[in-house]
N, CA and C atoms as a LAMMPS dump frame, in Angstrom:
ITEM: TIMESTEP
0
ITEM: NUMBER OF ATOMS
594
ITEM: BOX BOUNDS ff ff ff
-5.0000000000000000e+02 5.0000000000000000e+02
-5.0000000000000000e+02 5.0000000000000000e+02
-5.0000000000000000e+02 5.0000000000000000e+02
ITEM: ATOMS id mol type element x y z
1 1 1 N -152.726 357.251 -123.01
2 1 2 C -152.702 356.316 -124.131
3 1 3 C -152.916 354.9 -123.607
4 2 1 N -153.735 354.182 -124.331
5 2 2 C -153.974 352.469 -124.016
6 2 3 C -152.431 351.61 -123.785
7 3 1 N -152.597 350.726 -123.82
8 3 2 C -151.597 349.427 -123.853
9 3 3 C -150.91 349.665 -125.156
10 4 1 N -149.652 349.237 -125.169
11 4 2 C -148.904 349.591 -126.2
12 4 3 C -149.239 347.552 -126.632
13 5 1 N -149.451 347.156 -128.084
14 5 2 C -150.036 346.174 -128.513
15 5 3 C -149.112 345.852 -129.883
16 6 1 N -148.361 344.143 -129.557
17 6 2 C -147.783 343.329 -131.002
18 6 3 C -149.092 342.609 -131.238
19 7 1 N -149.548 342.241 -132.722
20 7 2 C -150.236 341.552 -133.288
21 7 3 C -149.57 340.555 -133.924
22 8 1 N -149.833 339.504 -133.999
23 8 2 C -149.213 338.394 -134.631
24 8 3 C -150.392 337.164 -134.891
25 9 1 N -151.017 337.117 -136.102
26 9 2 C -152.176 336.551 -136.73
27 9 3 C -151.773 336.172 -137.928
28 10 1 N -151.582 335.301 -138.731
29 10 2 C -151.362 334.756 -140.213
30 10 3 C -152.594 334.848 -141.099
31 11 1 N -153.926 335.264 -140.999
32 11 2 C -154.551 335.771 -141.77
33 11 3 C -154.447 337.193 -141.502
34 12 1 N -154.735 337.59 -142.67
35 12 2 C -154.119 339.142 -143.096
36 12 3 C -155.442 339.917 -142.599
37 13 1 N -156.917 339.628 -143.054
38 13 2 C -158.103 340.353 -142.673
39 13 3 C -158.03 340.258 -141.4
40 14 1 N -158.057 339.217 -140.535
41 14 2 C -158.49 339.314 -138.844
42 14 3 C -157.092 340.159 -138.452
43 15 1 N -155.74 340.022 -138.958
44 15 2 C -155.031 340.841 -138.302
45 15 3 C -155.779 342.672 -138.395
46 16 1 N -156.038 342.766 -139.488
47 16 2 C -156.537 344.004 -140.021
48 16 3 C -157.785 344.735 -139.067
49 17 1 N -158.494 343.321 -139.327
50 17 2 C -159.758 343.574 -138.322
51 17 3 C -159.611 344.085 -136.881
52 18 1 N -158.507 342.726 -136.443
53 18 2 C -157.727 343.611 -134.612
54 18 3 C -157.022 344.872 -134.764
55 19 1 N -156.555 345.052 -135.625
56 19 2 C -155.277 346.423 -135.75
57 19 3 C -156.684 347.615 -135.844
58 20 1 N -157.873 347.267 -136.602
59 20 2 C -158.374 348.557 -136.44
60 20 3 C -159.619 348.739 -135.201
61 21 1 N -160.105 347.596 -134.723
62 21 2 C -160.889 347.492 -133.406
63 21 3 C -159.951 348.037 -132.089
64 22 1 N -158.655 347.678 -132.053
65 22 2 C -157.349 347.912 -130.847
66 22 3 C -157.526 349.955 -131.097
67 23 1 N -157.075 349.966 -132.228
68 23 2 C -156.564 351.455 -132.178
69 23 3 C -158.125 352.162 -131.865
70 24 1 N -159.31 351.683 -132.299
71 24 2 C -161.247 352.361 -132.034
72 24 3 C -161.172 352.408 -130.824
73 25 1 N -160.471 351.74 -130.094
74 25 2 C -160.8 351.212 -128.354
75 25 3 C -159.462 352.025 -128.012
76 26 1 N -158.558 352.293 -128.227
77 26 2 C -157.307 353.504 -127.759
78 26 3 C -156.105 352.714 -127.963
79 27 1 N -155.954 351.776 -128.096
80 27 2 C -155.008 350.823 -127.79
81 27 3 C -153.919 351.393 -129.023
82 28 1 N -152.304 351.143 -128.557
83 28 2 C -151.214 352.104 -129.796
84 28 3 C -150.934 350.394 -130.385
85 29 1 N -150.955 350.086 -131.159
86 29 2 C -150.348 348.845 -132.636
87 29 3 C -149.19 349.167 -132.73
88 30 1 N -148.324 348.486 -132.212
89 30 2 C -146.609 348.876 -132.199
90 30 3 C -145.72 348.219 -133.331
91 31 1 N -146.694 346.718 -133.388
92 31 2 C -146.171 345.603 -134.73
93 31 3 C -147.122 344.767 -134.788
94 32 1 N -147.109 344.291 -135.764
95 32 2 C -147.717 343.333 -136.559
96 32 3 C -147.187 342.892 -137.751
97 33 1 N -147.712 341.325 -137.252
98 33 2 C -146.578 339.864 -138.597
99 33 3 C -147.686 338.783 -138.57
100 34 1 N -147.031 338.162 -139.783
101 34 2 C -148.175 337.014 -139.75
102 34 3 C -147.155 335.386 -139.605
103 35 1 N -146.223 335.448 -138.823
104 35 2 C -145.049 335.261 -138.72
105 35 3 C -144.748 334.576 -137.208
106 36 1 N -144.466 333.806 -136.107
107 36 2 C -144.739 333.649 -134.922
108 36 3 C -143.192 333.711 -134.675
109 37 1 N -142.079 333.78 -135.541
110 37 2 C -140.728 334.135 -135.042
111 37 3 C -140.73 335.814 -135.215
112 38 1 N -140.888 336.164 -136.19
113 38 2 C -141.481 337.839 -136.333
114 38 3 C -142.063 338.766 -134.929
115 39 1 N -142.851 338.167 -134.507
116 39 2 C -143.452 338.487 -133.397
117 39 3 C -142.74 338.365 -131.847
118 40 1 N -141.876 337.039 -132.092
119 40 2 C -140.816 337.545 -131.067
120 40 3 C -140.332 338.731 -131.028
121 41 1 N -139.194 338.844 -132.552
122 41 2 C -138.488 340.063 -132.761
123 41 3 C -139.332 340.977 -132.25
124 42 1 N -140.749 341.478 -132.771
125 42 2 C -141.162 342.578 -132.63
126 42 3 C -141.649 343.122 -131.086
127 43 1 N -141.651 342.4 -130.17
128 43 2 C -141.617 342.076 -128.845
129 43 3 C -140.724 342.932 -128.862
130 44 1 N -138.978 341.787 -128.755
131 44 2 C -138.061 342.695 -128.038
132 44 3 C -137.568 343.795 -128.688
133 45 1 N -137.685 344.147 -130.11
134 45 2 C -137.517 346.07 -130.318
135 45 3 C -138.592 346.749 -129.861
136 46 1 N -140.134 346.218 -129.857
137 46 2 C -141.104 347.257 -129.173
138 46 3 C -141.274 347.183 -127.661
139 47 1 N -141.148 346.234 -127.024
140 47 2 C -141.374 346.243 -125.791
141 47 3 C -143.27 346.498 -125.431
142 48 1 N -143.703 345.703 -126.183
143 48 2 C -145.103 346.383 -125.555
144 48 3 C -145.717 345.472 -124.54
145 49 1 N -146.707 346.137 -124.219
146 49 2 C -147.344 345.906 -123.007
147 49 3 C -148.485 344.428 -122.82
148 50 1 N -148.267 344.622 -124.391
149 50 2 C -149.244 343.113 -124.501
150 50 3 C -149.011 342.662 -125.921
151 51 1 N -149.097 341.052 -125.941
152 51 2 C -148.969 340.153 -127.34
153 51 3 C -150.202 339.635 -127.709
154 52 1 N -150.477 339.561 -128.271
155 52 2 C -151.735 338.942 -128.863
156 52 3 C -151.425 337.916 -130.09
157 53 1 N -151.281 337.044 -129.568
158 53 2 C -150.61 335.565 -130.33
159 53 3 C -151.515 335.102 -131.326
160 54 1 N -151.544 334.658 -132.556
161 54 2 C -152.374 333.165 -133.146
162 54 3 C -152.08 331.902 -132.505
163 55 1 N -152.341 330.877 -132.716
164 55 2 C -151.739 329.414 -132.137
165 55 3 C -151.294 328.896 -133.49
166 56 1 N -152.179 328.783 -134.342
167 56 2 C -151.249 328.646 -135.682
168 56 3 C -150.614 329.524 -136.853
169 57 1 N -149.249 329.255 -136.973
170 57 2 C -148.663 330.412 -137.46
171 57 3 C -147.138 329.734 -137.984
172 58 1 N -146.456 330.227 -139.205
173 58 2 C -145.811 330.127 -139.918
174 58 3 C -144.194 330.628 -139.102
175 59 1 N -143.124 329.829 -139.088
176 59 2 C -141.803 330.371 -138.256
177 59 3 C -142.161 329.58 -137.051
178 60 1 N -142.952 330.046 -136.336
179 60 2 C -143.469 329.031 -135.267
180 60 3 C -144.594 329.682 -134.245
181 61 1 N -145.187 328.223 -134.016
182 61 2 C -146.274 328.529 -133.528
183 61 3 C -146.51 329.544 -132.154
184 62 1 N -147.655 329.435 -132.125
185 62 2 C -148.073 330.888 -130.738
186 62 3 C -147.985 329.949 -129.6
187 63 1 N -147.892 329.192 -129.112
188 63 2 C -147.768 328.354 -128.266
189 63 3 C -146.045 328.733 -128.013
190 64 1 N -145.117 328.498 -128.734
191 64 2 C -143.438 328.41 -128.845
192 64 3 C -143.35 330.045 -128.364
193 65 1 N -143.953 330.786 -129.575
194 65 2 C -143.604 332.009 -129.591
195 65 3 C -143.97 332.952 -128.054
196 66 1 N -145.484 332.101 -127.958
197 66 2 C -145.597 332.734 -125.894
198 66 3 C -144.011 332.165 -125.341
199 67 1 N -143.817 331.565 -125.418
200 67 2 C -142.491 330.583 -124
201 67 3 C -141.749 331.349 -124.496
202 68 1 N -141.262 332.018 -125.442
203 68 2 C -139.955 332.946 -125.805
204 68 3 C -140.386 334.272 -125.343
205 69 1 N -141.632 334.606 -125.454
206 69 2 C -142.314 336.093 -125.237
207 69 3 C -141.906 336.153 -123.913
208 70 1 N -142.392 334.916 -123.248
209 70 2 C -142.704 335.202 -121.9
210 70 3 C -141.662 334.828 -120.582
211 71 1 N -140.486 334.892 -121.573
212 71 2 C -139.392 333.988 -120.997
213 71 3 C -138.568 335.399 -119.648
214 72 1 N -139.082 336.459 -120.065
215 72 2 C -138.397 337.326 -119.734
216 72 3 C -139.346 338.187 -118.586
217 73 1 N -140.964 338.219 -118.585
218 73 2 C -141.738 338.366 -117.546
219 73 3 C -141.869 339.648 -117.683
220 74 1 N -141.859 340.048 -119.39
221 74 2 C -141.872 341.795 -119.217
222 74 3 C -143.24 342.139 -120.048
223 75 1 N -144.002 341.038 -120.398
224 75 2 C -144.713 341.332 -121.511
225 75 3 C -146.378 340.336 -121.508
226 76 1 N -147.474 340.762 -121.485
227 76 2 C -148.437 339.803 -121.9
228 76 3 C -148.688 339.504 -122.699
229 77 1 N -149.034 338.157 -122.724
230 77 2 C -149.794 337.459 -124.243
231 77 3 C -151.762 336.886 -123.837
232 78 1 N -151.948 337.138 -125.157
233 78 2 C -153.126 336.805 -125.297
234 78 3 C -153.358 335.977 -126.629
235 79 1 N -153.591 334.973 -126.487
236 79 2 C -153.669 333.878 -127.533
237 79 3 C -155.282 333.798 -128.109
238 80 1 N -154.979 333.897 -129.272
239 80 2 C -156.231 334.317 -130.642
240 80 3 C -156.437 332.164 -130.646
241 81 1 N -157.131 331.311 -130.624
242 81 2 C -157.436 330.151 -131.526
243 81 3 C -158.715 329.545 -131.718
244 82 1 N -158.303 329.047 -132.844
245 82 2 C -159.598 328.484 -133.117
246 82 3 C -160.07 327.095 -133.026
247 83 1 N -159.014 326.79 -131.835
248 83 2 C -159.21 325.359 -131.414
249 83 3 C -160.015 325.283 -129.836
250 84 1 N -160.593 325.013 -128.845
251 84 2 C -160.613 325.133 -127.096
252 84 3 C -160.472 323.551 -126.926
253 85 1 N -159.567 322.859 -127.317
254 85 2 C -159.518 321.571 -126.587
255 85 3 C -158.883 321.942 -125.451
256 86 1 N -158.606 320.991 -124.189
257 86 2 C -158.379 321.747 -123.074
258 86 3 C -156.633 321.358 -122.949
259 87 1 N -156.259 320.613 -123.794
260 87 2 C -154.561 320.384 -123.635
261 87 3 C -153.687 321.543 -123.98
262 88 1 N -154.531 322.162 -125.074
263 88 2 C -153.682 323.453 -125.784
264 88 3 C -153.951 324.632 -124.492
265 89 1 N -154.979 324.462 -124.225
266 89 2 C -155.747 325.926 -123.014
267 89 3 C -154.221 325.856 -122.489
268 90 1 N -154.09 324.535 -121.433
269 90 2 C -153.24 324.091 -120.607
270 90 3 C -152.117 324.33 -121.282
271 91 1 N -151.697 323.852 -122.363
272 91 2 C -149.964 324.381 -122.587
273 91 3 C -149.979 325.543 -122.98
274 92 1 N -151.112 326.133 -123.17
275 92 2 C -150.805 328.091 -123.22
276 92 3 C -150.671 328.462 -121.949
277 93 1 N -151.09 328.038 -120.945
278 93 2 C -150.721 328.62 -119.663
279 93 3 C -149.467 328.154 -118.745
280 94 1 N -149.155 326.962 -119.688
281 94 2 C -147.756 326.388 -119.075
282 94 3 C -146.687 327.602 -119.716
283 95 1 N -146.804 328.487 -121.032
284 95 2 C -145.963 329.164 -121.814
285 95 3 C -145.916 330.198 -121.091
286 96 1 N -147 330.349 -120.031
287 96 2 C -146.765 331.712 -119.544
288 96 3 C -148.044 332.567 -120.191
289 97 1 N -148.991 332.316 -120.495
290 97 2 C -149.909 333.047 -121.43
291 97 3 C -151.047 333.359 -120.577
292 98 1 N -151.527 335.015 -120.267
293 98 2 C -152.487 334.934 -119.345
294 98 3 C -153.86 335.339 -119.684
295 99 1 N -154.098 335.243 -121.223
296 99 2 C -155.455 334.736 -121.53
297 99 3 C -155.405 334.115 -122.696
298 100 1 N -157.314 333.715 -123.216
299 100 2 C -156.908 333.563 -124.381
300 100 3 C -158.146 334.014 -125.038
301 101 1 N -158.223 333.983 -126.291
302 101 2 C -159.534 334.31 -126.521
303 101 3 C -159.96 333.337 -128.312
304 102 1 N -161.306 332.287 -128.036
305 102 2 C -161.497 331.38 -129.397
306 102 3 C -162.387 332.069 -130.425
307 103 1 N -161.446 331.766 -131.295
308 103 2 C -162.235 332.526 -132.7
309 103 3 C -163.129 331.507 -132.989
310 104 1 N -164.334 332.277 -134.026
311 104 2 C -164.216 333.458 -134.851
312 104 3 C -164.692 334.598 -132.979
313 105 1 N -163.854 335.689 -132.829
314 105 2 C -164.735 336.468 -131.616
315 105 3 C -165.443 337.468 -131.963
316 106 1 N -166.017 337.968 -130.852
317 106 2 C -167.218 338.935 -131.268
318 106 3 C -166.214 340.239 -130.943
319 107 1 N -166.25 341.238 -131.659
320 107 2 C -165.561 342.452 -131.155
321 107 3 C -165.787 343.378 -129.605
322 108 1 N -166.993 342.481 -128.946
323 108 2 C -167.367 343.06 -127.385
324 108 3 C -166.074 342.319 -126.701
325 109 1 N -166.139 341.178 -127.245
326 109 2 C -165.181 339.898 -126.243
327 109 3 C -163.46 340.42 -126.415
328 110 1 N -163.139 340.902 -126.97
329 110 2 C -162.134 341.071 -127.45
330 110 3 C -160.999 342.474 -126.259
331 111 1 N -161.763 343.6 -126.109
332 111 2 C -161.544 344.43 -124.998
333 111 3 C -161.55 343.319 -123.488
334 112 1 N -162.695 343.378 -123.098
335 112 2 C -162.353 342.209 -122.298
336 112 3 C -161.332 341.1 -121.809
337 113 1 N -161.41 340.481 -122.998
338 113 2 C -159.98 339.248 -122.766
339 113 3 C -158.448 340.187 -122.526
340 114 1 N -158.882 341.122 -123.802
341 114 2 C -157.101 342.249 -122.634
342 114 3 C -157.164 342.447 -121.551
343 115 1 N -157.818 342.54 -121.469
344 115 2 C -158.427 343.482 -119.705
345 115 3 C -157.741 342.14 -118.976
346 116 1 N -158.334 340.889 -118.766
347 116 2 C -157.841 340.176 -118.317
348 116 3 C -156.568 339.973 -118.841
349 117 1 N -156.35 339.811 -119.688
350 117 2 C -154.707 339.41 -119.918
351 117 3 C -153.404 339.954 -119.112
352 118 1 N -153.88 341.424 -119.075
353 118 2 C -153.093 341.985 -118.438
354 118 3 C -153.221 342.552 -117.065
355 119 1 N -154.785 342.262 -116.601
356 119 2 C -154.897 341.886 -114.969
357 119 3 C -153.769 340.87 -114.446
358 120 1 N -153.291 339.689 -114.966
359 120 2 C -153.89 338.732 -114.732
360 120 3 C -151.794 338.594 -115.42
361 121 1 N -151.338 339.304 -115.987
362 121 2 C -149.964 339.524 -116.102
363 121 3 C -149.498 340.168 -114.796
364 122 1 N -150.33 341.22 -114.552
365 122 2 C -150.166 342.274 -113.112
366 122 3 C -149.699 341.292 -112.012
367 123 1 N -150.948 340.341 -112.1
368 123 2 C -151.024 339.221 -110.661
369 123 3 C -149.404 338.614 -110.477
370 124 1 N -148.955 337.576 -111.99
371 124 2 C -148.383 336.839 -111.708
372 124 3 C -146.879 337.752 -111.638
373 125 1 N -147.078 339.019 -112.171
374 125 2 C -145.838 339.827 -111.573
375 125 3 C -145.359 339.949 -110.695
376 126 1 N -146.549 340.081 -109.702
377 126 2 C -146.66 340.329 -108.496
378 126 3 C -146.586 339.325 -107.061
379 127 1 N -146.642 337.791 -108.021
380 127 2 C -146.435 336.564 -107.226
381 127 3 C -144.342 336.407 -107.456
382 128 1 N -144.475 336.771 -108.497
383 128 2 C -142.779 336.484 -108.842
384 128 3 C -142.185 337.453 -108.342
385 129 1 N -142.646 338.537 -107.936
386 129 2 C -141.708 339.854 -106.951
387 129 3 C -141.843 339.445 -105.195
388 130 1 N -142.691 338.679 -105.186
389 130 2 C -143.083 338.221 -103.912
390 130 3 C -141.962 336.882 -103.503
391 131 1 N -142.026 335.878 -104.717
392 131 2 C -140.898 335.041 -104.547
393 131 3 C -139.685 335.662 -104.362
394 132 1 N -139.273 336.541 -105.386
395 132 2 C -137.507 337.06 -104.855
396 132 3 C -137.405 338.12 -103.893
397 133 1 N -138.683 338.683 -103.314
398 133 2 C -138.279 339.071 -102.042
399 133 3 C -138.399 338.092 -100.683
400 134 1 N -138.866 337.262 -100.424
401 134 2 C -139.348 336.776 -99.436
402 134 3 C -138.401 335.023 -99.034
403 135 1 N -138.442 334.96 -100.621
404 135 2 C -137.059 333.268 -100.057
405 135 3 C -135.49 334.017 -100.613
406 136 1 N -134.77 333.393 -100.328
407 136 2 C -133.151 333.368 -100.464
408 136 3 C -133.051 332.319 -101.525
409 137 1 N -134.026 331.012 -101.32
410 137 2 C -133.547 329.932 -102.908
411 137 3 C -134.066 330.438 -103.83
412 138 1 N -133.683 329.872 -105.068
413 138 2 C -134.466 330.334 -105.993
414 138 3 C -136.308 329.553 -106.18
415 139 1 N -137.112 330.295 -106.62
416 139 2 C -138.172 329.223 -106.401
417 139 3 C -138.381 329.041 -107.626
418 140 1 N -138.912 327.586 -107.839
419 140 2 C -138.836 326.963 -109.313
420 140 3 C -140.104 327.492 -109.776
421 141 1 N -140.865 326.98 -110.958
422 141 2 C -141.345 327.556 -111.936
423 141 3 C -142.929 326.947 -111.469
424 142 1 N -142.715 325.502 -110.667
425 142 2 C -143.665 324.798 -110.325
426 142 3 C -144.293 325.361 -109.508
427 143 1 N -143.225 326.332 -108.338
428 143 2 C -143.659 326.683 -106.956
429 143 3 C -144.538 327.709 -107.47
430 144 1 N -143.929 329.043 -108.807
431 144 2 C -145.013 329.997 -108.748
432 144 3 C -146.256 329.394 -109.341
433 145 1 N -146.073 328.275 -110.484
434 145 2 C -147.457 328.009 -111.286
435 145 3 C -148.297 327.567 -109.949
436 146 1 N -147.966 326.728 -108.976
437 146 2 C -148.944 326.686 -107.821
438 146 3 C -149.421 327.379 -107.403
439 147 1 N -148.554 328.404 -106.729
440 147 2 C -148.753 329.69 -106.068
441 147 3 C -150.057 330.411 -107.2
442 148 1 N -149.71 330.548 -108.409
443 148 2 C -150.807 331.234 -109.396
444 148 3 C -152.002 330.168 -109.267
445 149 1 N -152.35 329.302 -109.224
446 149 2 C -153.056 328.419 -109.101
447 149 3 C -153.908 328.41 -107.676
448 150 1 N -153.286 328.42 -106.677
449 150 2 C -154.079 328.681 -105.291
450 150 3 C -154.386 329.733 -105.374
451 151 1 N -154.057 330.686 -105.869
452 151 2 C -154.131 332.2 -105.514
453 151 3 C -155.452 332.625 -106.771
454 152 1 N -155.555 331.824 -107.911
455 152 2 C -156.741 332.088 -108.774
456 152 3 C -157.853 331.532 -108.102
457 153 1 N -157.706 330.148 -107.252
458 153 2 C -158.683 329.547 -106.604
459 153 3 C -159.25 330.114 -105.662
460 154 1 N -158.635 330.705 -104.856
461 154 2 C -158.563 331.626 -103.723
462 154 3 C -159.969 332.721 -104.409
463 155 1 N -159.331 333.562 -105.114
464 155 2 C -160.008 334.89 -105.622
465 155 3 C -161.58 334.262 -106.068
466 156 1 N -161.393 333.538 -106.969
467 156 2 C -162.998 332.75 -107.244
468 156 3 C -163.843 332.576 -106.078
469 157 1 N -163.36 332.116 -104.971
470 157 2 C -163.695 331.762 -103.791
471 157 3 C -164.371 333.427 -103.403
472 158 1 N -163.509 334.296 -103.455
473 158 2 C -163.596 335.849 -102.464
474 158 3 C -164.842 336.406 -103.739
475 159 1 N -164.589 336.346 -104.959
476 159 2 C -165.228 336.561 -105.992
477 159 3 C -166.893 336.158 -105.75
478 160 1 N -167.313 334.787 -105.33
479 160 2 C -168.887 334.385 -104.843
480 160 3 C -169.052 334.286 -103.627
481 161 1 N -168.299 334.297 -102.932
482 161 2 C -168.699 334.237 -101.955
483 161 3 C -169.064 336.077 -101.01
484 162 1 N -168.1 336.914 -101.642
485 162 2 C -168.55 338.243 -101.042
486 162 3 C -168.578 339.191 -101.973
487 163 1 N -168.706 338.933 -103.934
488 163 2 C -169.387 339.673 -104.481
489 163 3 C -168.38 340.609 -105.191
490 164 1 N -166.848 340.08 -104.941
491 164 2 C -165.524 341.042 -105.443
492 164 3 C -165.622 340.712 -106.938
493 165 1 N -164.688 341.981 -107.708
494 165 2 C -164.45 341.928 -108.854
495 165 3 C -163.196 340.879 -108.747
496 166 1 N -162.555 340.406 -109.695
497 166 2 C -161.649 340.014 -110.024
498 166 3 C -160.315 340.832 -109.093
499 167 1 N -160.444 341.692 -109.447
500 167 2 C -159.199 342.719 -109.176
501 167 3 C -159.157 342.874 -107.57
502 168 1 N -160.357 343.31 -106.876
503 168 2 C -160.597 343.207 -105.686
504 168 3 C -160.208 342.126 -105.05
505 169 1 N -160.411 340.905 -105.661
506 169 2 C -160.071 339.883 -104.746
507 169 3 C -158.558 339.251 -104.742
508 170 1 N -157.913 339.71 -105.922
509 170 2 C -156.325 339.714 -105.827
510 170 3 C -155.941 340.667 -105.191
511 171 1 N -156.448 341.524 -104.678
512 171 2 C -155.958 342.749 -103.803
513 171 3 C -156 342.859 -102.541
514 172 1 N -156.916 342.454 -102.127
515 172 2 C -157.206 341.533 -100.817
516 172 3 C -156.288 340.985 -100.286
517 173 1 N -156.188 339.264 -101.033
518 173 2 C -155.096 338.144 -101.236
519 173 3 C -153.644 339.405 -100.923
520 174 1 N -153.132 340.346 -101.768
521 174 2 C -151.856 340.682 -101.879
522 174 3 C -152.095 341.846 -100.722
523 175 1 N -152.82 342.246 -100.513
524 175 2 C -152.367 343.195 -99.113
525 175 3 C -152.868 342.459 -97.944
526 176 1 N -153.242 341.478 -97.756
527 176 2 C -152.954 341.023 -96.291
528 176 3 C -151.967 339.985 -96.238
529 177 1 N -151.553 339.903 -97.664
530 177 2 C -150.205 338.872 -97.222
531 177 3 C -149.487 340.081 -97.002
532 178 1 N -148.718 341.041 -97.353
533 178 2 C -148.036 342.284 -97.176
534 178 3 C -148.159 343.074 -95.734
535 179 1 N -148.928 342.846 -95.193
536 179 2 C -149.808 343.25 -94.095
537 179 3 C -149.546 342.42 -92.484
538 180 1 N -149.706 341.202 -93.5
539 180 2 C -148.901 340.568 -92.399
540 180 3 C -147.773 339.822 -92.499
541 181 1 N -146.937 340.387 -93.746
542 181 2 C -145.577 339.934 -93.94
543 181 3 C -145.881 338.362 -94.219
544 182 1 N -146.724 337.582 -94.703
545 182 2 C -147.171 336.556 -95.026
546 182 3 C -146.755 336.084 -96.789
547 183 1 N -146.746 334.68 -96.983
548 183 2 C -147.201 334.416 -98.749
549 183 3 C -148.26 334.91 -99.409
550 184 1 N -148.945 335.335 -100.408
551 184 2 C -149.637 335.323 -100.96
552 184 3 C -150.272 333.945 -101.031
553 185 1 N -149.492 333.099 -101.12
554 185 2 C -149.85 331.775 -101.328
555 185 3 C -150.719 331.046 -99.645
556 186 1 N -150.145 331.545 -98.773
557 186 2 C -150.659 331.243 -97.623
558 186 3 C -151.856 331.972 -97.176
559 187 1 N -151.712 333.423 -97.765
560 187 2 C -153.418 333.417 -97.588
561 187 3 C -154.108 332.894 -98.322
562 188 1 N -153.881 333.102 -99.503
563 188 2 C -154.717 331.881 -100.576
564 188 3 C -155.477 330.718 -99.667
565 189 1 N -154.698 330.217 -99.165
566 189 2 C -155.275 329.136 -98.28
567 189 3 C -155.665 329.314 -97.06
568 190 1 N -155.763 330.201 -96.753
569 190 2 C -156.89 330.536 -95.421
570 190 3 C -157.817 330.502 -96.455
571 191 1 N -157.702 331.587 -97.161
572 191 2 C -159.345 331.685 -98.253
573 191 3 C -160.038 330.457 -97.966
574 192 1 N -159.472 329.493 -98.529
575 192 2 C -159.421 328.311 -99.627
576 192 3 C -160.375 327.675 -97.891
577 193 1 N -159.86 327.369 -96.701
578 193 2 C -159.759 326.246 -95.654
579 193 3 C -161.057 327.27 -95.008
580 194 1 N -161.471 328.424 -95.816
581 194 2 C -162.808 329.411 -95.13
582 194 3 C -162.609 329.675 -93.805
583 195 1 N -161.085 330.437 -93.301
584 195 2 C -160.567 330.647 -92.137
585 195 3 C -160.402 332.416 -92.403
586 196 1 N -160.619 332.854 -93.345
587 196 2 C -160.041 334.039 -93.785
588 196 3 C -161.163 334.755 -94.78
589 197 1 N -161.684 335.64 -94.639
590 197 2 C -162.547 336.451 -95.564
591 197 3 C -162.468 338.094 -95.293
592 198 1 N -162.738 338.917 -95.873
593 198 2 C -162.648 340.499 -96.237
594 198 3 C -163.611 340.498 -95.083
């Protein structure tokens, strides 16, 4: 079975439209609201595997409603808007939000942007299991958004320069830090200083 999937859209047709493109493509529809406090709730009784936010929305916005979604690191969001100025991009990814996708979309684009969303949830899982095994302090919120930040730069880098998918090149990055008992973040930057390649 696909990704278990909350919908949370305040027009009623595009919710309709995703609820029946998600389930054509395999994906299970666990909830859906047109509601952005709704969509919390339906989070923590469904537990699914991915959110798919509006940015504007009634109770509160998809922007608020990611930082509550994502407060807990169990769940992806993917933000639906119909705005791309680049302040909102940026405070969706300050909420924790690991894609997004601008309406009106085409139903090809739409598989896709999950795909990433929840690549790309995988990653930063996988940077925050790396923090509480590897320091004794706690590391702040700044240290992982960096860490996610070198480590996306990094992969782009492994991505043109030797032809990796996305996935490949976070895999790379996370098994030779593992490999050699290293940061993720510190190979990042071999990448980055072109001291380090596959």
């Amino acid at each position: 079975m696909g990704a278990r999937v909350v919908i949370a859209e305040d027009e009623a047709i595009i919710r309709l439209d995703l609820k029946e493109i998600l389930e054509a493509e395999g994906y299970e529809v666990v909830g859906e609201t047109g509601r952005g406090d709704e969509a919390v709730e339906l989070v923590t009784t469904h537990s699914p595997d991915l959110a798919i936010l509006d940015v504007k929305m009634p109770g509160l916005d998809g922007i608020e409603a990611a930082r509550r979604i994502t407060a807990d690191r169990k769940v992806a969001v993917l933000i639906l808007t119909a705005f791309s100025q680049r302040n909102l991009i940026e405070d969706a990814r300050d909420a924790g939000v690991s894609a997004y996708l601008v309406k009106p979309f085409q139903r090809s684009e739409l598989v896709p942007a999950i795909e990433v969303a929840l690549a790309r949830f995988e990653e930063f899982r996988a940077i925050e299991e790396e923090h509480a095994r590897l320091s004794d302090e706690v590391a702040t919120l700044e240290d992982k958004l960096e860490t996610r930040q070198i480590v996306d730069r990094a992969k782009g880098v492994l991505m043109d320069n030797n032809a990796l998918a996305e996935a490949e090149a976070f895999s790379f990055i996370q098994k030779t830090a593992m490999g050699r008992r290293a940061r993720m973040r510190e190979i990042a930057q071999e990448v980055l200083d072109g001291t380090l390649s596959p």
